[in-house]
Backbone as CSV, one residue per row, in Angstrom:
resi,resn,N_x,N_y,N_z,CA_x,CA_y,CA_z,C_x,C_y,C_z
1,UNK,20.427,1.815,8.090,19.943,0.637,7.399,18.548,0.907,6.797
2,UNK,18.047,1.108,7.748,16.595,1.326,7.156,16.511,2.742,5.524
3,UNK,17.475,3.388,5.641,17.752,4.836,4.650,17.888,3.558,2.956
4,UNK,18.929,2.882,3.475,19.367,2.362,2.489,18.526,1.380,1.842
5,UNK,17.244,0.539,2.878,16.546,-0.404,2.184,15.247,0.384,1.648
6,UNK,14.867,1.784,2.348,13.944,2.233,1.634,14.515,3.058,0.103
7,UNK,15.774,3.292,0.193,16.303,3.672,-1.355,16.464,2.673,-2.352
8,UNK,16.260,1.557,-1.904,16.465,0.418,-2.488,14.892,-0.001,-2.879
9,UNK,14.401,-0.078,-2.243,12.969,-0.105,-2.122,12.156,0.520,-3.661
10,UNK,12.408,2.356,-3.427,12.177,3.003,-4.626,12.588,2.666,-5.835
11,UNK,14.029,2.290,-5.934,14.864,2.069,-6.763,13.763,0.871,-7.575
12,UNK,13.724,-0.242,-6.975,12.937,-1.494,-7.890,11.717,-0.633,-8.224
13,UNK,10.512,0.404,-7.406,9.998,0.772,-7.756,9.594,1.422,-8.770
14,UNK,10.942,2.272,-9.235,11.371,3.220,-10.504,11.655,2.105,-11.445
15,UNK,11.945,1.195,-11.415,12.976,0.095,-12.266,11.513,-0.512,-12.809
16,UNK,10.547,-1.251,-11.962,9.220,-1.480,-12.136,8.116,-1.048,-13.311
17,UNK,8.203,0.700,-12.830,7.878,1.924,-13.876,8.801,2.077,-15.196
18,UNK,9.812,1.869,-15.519,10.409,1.866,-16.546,9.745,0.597,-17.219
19,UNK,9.884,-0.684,-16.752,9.497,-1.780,-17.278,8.036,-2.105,-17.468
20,UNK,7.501,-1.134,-16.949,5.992,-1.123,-17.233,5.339,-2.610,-16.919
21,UNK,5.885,-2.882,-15.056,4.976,-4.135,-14.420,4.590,-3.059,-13.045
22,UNK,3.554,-3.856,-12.720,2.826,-3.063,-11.854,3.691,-3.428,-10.410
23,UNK,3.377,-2.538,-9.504,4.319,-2.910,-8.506,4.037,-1.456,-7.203
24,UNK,4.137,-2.044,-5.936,3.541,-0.903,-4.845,4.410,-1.001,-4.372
25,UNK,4.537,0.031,-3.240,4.979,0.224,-2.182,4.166,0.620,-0.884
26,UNK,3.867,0.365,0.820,3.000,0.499,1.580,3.850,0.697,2.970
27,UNK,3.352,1.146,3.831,4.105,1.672,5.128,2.535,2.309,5.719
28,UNK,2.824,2.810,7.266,1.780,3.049,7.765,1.952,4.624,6.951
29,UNK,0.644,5.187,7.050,0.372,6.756,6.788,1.769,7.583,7.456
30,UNK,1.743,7.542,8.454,2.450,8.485,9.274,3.871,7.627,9.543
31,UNK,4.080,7.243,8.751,6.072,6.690,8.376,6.889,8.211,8.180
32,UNK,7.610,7.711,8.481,8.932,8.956,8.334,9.214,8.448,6.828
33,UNK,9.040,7.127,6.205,9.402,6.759,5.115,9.127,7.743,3.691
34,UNK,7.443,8.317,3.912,7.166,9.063,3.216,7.752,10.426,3.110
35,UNK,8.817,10.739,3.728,9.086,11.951,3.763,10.352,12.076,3.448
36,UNK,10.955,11.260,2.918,12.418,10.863,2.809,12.324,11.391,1.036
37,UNK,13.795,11.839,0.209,13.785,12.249,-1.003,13.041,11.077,-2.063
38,UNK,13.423,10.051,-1.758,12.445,9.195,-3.203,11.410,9.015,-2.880
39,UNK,10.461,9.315,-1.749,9.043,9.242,-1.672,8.981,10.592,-2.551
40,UNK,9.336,11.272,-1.437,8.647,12.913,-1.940,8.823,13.278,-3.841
41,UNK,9.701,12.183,-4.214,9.692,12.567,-5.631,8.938,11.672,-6.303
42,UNK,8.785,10.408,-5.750,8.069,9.539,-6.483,6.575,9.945,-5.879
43,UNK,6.163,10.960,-5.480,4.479,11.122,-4.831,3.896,11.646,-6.005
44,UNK,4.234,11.485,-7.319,3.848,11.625,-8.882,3.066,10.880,-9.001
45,UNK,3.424,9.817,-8.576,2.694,8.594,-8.763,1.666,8.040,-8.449
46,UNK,0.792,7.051,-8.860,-0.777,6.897,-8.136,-0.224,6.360,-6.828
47,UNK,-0.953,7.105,-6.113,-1.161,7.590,-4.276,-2.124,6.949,-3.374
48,UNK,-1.978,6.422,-2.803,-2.877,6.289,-2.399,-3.559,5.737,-0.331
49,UNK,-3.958,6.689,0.615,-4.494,6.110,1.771,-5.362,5.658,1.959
50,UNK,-5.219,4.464,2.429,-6.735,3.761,2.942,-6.549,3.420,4.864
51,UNK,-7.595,3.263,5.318,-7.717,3.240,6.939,-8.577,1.825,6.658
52,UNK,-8.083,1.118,7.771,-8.673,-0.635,7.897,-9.658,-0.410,8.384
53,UNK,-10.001,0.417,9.414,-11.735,0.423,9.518,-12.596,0.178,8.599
54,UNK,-12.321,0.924,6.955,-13.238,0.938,6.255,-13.048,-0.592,5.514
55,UNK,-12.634,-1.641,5.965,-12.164,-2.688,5.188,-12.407,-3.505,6.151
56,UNK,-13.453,-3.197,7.063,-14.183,-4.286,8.010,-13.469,-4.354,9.457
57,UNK,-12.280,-4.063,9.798,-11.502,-4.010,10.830,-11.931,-3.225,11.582
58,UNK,-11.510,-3.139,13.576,-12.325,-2.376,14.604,-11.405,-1.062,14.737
59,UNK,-9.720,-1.135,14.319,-8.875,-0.239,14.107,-8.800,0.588,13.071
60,UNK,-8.437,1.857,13.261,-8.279,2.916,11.589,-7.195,2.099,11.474
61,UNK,-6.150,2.395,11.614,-4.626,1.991,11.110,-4.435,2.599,9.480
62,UNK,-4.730,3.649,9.630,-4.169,4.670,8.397,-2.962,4.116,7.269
63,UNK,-2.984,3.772,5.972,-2.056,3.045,5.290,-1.976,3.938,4.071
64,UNK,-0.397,3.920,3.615,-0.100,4.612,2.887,0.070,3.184,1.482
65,UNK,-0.190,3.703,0.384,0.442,2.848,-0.810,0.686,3.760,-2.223
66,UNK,1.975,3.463,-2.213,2.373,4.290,-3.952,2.542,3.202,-4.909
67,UNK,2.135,2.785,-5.923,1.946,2.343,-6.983,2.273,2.524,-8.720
68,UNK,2.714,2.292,-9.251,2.943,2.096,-10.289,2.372,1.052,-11.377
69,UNK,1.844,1.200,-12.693,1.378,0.541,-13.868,0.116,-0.487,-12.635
70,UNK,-0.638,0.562,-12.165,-1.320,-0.820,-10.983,-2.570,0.249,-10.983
71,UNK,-4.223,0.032,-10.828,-4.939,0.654,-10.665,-5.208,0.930,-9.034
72,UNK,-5.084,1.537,-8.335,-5.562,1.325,-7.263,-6.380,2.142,-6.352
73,UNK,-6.842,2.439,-7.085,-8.734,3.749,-7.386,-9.341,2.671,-6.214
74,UNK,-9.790,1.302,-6.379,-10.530,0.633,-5.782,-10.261,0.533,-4.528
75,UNK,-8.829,0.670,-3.936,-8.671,0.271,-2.516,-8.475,1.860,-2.015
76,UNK,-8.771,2.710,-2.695,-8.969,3.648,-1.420,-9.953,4.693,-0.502
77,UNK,-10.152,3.756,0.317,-11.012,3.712,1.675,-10.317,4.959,2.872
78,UNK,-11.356,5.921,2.978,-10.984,6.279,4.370,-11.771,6.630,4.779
79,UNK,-11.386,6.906,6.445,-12.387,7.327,7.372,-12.383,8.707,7.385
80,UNK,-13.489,9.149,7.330,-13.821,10.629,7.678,-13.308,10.732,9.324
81,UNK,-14.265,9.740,10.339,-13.846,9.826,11.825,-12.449,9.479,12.019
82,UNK,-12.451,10.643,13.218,-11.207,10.423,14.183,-11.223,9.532,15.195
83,UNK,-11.747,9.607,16.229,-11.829,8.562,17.173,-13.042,7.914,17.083
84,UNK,-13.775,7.968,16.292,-15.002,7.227,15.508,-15.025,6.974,14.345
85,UNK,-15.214,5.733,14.007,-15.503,5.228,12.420,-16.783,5.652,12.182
86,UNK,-16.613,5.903,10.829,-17.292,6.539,10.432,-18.497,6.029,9.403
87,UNK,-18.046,4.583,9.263,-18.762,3.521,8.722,-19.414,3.145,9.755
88,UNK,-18.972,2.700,10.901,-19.853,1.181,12.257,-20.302,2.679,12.992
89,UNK,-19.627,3.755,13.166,-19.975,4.648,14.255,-19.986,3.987,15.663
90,UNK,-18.802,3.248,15.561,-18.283,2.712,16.820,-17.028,3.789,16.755
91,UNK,-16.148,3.438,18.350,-15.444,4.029,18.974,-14.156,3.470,17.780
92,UNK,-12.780,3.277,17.264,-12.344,3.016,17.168,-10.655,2.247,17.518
93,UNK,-10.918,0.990,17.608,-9.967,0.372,18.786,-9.069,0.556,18.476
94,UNK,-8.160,1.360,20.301,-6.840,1.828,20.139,-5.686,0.498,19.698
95,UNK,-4.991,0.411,19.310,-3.487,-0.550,19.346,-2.696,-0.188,19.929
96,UNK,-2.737,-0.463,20.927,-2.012,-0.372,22.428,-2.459,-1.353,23.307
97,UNK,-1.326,-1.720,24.014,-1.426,-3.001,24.715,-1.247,-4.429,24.135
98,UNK,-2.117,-5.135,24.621,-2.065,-6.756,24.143,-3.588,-7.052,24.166
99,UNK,-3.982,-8.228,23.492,-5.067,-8.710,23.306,-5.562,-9.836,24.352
100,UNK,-6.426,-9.349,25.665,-6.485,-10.115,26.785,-6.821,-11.910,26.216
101,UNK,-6.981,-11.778,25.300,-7.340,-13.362,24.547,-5.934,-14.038,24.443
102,UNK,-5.385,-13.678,24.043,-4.338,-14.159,23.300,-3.137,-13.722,23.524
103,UNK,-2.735,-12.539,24.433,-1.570,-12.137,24.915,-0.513,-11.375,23.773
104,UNK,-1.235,-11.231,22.463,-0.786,-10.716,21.596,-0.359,-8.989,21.613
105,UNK,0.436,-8.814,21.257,0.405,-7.433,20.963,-0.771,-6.746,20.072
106,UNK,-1.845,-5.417,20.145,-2.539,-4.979,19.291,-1.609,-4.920,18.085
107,UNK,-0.737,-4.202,18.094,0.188,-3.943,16.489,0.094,-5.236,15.967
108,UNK,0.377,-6.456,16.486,1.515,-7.254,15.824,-0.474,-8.005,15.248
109,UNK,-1.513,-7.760,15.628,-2.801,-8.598,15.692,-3.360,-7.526,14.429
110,UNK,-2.721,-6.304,14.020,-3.154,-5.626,12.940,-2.395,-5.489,12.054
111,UNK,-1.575,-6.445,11.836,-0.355,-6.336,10.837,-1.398,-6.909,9.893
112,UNK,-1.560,-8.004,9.981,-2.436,-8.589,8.396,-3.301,-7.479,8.073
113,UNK,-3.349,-7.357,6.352,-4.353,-6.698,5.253,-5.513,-7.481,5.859
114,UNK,-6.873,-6.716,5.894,-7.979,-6.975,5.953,-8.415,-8.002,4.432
115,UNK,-9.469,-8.885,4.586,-9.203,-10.429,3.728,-9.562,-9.523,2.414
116,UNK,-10.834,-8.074,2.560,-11.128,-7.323,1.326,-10.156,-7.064,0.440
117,UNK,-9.510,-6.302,1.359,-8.012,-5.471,0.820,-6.696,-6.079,0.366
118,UNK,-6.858,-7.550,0.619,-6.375,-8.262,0.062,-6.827,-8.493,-1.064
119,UNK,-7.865,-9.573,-1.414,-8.857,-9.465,-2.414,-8.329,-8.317,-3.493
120,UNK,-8.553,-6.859,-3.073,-8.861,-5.930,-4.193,-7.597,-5.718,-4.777
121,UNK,-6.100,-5.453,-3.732,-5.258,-5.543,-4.493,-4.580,-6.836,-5.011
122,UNK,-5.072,-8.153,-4.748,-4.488,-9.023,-5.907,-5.204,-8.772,-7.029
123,UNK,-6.767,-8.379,-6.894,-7.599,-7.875,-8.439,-6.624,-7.385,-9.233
124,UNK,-6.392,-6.183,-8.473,-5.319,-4.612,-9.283,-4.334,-5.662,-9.882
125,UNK,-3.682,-6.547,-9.539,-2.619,-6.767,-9.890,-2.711,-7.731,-10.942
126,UNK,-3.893,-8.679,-10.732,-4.626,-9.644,-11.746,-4.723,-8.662,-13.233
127,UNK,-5.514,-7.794,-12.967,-5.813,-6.921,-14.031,-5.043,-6.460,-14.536
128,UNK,-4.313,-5.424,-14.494,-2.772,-4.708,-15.003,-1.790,-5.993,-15.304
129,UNK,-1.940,-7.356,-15.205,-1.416,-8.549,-15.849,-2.007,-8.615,-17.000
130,UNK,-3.000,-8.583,-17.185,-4.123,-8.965,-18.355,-3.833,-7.961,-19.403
131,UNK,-3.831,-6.861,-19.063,-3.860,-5.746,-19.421,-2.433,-5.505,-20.074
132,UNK,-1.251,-5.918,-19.490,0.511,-5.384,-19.986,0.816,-6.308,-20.261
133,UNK,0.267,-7.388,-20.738,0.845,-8.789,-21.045,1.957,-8.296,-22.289
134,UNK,1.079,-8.034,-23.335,1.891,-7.427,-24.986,2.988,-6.412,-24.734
135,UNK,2.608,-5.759,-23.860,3.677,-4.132,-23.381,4.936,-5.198,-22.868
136,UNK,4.424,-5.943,-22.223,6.032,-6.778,-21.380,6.569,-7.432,-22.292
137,UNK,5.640,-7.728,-23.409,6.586,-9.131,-24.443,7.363,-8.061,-25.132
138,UNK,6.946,-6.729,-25.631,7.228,-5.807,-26.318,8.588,-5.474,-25.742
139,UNK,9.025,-5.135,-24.167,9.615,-5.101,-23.759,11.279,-6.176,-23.342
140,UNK,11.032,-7.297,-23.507,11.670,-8.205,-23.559,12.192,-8.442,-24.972
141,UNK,11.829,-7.623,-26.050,12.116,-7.803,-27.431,12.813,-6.663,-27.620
142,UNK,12.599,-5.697,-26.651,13.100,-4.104,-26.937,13.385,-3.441,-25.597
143,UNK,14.770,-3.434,-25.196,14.230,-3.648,-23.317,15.387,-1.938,-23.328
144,UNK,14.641,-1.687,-22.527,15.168,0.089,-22.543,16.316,0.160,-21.988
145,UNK,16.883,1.310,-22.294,18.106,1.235,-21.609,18.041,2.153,-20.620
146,UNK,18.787,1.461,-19.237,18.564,2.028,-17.923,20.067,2.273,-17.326
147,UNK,20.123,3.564,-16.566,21.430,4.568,-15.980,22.062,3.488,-15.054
């Protein structure tokens, strides 16, 4: 299942890139996802890791994003440190366990985008709107032909 929704996944991605609208894809760094045939062919594409430490968070949590017709120069942040950030030069908090506050799982308490990284990629996406507005009308008047 999972083979088939990440081929599916690419697929709108490629479909995206033909149509010239901006459009990502994201998984942690270290996904098996990235290593599968339509990553490894679509890694043409703007690339990009960022780690949540550098986006104000106490966790790295290493993040992968591939992108298309999308700038995303601005969101990428990483840490030089391994078990130290390299921004706070604090320790960096493991995700493991639960959150004695709240009984939460660490994972499930670092799932949300940091509020920045939110922010920057709705920018990216604001912008490359502004920007392909004419390319899309162009497109809807002249719409390519796809396999």
């Amino acid at each position: 299942m999972g083979n088939l929704l990440a081929r599916f996944s690419f697929g709108l991605l490629t479909l995206a890139r033909r149509l010239q609208l901006p459009a990502t894809i994201e998984n942690p760094a270290g996904s098996r996802l990235w290593q599968l045939p339509p990553a490894t062919q679509a890694q043409r594409w703007q690339e990009y890791s960022i780690d949540f430490c550098q986006w104000g968070k106490p966790w790295k949590k290493s993040t992968r994003f591939l992108g298309v017709n999308l700038d995303l120069v601005p969101i990428g942040r990483r840490c030089a440190g391994r078990s130290t950030c390299c921004r706070t030069k604090r320790p960096h908090q493991s995700l493991t366990g639960t959150d004695p506050k709240t009984g939460h799982f660490w994972t499930a308490v670092a799932e949300p985008y940091p509020k920045g990284l939110a922010q920057a990629l709705a920018g990216a996406f604001a912008h490359s709107h502004g920007r392909s507005t004419a390319q899309r009308l162009w497109l809807v008047l002249h719409p390519p032909t796809l396999p």
